[in-house]
C-alpha beads as a LAMMPS data file, in Angstrom:
LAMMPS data file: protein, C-alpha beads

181 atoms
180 bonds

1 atom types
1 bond types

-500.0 500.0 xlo xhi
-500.0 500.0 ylo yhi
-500.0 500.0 zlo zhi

Masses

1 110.0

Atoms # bond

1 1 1 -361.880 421.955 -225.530
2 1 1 -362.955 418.787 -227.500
3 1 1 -361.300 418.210 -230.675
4 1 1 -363.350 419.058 -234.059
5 1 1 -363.866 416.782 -236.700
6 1 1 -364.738 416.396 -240.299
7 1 1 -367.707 414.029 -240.925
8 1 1 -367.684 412.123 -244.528
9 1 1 -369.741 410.910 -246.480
10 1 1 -369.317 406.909 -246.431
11 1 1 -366.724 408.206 -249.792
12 1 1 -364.767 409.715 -248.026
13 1 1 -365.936 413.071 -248.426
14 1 1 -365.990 416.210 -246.123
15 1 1 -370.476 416.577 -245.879
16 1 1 -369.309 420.140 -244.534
17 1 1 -370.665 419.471 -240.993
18 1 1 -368.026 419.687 -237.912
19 1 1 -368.622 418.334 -234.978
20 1 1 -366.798 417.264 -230.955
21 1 1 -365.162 414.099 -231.937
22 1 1 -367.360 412.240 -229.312
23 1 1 -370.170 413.009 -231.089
24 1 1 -368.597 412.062 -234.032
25 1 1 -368.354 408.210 -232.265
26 1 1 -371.953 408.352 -230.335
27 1 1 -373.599 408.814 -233.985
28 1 1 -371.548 406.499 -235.565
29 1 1 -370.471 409.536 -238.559
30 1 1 -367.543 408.760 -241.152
31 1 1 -364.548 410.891 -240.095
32 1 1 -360.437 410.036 -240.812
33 1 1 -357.912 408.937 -238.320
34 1 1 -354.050 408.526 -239.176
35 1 1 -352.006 405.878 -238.470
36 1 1 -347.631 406.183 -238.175
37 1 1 -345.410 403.305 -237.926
38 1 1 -341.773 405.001 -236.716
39 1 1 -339.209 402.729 -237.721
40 1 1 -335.231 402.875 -236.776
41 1 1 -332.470 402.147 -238.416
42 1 1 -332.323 398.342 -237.099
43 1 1 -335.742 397.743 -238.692
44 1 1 -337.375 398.069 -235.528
45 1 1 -340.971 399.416 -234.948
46 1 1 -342.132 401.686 -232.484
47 1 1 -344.973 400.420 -230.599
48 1 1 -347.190 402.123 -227.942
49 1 1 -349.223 401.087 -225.383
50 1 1 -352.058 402.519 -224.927
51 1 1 -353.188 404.624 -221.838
52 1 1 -355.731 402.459 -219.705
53 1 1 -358.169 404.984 -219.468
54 1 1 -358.791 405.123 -223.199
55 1 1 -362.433 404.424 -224.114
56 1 1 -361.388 402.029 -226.931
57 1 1 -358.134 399.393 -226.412
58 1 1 -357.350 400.657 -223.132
59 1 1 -353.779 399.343 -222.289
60 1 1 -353.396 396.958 -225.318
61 1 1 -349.539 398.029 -227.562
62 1 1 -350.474 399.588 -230.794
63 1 1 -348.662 400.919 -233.150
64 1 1 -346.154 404.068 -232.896
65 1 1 -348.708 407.257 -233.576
66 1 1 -352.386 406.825 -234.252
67 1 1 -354.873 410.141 -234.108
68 1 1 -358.023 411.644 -235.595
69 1 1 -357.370 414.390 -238.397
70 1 1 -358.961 417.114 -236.816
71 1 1 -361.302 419.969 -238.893
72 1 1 -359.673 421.835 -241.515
73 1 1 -356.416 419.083 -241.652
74 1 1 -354.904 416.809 -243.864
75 1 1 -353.581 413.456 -243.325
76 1 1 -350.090 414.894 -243.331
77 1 1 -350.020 417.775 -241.223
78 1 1 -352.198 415.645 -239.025
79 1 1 -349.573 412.709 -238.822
80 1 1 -346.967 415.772 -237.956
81 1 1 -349.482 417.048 -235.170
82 1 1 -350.240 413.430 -233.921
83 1 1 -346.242 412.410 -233.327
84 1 1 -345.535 415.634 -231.498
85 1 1 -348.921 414.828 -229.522
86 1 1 -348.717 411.255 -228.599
87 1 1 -344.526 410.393 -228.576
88 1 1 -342.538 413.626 -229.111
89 1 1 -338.936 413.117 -230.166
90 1 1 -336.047 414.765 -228.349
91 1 1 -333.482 414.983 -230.957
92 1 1 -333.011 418.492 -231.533
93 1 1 -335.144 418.210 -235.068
94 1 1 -338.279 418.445 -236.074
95 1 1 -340.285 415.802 -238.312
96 1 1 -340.731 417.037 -242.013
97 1 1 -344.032 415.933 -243.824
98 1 1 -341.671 415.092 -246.919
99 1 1 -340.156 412.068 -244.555
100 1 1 -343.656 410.649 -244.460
101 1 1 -343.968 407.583 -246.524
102 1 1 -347.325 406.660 -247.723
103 1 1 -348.584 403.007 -247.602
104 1 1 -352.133 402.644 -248.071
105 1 1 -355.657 403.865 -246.976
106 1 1 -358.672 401.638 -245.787
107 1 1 -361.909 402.182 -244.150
108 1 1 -363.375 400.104 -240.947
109 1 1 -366.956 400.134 -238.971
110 1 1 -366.746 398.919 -235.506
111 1 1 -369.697 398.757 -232.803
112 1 1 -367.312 399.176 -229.367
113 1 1 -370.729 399.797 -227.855
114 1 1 -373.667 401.936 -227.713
115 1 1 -372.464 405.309 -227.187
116 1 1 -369.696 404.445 -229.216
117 1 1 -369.108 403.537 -233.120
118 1 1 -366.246 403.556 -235.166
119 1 1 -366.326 404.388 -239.017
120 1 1 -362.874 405.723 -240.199
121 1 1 -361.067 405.959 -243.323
122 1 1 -357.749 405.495 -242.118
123 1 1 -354.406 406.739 -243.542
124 1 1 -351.295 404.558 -243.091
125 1 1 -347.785 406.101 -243.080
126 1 1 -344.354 404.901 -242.361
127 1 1 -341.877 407.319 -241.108
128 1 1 -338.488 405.695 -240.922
129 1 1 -336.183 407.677 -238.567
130 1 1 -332.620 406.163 -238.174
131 1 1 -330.924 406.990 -234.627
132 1 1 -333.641 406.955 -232.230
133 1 1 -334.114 405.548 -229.286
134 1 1 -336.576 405.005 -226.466
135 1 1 -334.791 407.230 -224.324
136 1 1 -335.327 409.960 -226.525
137 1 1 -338.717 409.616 -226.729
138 1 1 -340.835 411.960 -224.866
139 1 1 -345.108 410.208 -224.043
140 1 1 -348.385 412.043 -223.761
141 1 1 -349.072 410.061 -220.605
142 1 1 -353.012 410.922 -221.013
143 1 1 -353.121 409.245 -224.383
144 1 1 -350.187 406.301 -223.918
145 1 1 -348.490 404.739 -220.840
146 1 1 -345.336 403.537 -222.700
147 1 1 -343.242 402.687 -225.736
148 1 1 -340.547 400.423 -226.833
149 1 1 -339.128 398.992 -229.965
150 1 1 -339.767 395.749 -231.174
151 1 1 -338.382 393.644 -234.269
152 1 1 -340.504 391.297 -236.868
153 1 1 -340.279 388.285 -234.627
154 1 1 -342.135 390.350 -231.618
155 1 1 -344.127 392.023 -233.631
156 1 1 -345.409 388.695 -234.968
157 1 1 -345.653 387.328 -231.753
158 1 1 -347.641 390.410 -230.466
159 1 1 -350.092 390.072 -233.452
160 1 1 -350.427 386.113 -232.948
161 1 1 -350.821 386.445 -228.808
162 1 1 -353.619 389.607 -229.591
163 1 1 -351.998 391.885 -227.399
164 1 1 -352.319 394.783 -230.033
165 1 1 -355.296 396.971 -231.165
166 1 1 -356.602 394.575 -234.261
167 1 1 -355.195 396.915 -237.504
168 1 1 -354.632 393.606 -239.628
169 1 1 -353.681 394.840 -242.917
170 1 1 -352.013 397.702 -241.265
171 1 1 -349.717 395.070 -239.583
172 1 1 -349.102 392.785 -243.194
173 1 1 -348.392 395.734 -245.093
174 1 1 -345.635 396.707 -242.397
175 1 1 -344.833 393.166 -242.195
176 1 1 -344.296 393.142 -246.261
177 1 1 -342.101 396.501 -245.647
178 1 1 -340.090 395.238 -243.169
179 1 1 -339.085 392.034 -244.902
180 1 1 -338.465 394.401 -247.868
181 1 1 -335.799 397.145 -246.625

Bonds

1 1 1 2
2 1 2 3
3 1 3 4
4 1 4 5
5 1 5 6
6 1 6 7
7 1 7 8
8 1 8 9
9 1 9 10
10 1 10 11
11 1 11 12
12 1 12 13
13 1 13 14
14 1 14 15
15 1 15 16
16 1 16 17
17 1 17 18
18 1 18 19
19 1 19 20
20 1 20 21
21 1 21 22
22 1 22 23
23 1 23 24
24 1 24 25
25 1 25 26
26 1 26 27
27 1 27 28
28 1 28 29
29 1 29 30
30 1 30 31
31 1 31 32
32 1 32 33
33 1 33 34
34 1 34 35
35 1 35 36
36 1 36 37
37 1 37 38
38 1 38 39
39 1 39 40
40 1 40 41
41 1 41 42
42 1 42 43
43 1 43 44
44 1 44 45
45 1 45 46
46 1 46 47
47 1 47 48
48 1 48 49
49 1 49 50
50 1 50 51
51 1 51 52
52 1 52 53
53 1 53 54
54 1 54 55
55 1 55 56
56 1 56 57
57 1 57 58
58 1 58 59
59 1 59 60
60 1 60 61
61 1 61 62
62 1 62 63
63 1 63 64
64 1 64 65
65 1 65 66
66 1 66 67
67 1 67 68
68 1 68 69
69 1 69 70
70 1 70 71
71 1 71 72
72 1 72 73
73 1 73 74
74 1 74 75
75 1 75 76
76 1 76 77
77 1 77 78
78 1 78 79
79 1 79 80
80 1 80 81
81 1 81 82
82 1 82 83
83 1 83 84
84 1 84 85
85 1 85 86
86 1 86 87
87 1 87 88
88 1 88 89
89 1 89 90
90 1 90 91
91 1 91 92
92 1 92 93
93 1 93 94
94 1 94 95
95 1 95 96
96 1 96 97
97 1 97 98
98 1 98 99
99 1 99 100
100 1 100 101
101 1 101 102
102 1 102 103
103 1 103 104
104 1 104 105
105 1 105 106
106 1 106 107
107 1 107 108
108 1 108 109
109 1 109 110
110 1 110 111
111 1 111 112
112 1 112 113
113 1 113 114
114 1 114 115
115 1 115 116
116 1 116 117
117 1 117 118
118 1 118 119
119 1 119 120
120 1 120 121
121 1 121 122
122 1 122 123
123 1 123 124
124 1 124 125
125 1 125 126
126 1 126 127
127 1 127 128
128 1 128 129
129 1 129 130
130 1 130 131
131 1 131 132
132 1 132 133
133 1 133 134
134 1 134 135
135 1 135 136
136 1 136 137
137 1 137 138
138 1 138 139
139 1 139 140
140 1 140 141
141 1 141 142
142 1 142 143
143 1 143 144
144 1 144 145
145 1 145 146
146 1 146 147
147 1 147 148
148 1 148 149
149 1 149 150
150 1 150 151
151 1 151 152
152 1 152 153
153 1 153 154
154 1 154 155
155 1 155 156
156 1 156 157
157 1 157 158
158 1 158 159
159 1 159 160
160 1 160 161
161 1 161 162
162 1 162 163
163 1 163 164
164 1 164 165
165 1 165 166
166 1 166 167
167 1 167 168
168 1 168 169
169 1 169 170
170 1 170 171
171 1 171 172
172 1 172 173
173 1 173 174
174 1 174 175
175 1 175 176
176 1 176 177
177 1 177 178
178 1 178 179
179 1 179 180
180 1 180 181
């Protein structure tokens, strides 16, 4: 079954209709996506790559967790959903929405093509998780194809060389962060 959505208002607020997230895209409707930066303890990021087969950024890194808030969530216990979705941890624990650290929210319209339209008010999070490693870390292979950590230096490289999904101020206000711990 297709995942449910919210559709806002170009506010940001819930209009009270729900509809199959590709419909959400083909009418080009406000809805909310998260987006989760997983960093370790050696100030490392956790990037994915995206699966190929994804209509939008098909095999380009992004970063660690990025979903849709599906009807009837918030950003939180979406993020939570989204990281046990996409890259689920094997370390015996479970994430805690307290752990979630809250950057900044931001809204984008994007054309990708006619059947498809992107307007999203997107959440950004940081969820710093000291200990883990790639190994432990369990993909979705229909959503990504791989992960892998990366410091500041790759991660500027990546942005610089374009091979990630364009989140700019996503990527300086993790930048900023980064430099700051």
């Amino acid at each position: 079954m297709e995942e449910l959505i919210d559709v806002l208002d170009e506010n940001g607020i819930k209009t009270g209709e729900i509809l199959p997230r590709s419909e959400v895209h083909r009418r080009g409707l406000w809805h909310k996506v998260i987006l989760i930066a997983i960093v370790n303890e050696k100030n490392q990021v956790l990037m994915q790559q995206r699966s190929y087969n994804k209509q939008k950024n098909g095999g380009m890194w992004d970063i660690s967790v990025a979903g849709h808030i599906s009807t009837g969530q918030d950003s939180l216990s979406a993020a939570k959903r989204e990281i046990n979705e996409e890259v689920s941890v094997n370390l015996g624990y479970t994430v805690d929405i307290k752990e979630f650290r809250f950057m900044f929210s931001y809204r984008i319209e994007e054309k990708v093509n006619d059947n498809y339209i992107d307007r999203q008010f997107n959440d950004f999070f940081i969820l710093r998780k000291n200990g883990l490693k790639e190994e432990d870390i369990k993909i979705q292979e229909s959503e990504v194809e791989k992960v892998k950590f990366v410091d500041i230096s790759e991660l500027n490289s990546m942005i610089e060389n374009k091979e990630i999904v364009e989140r700019d101020a996503v990527y300086k206000e993790l930048m900023d962060y980064l430099f700051r711990v």
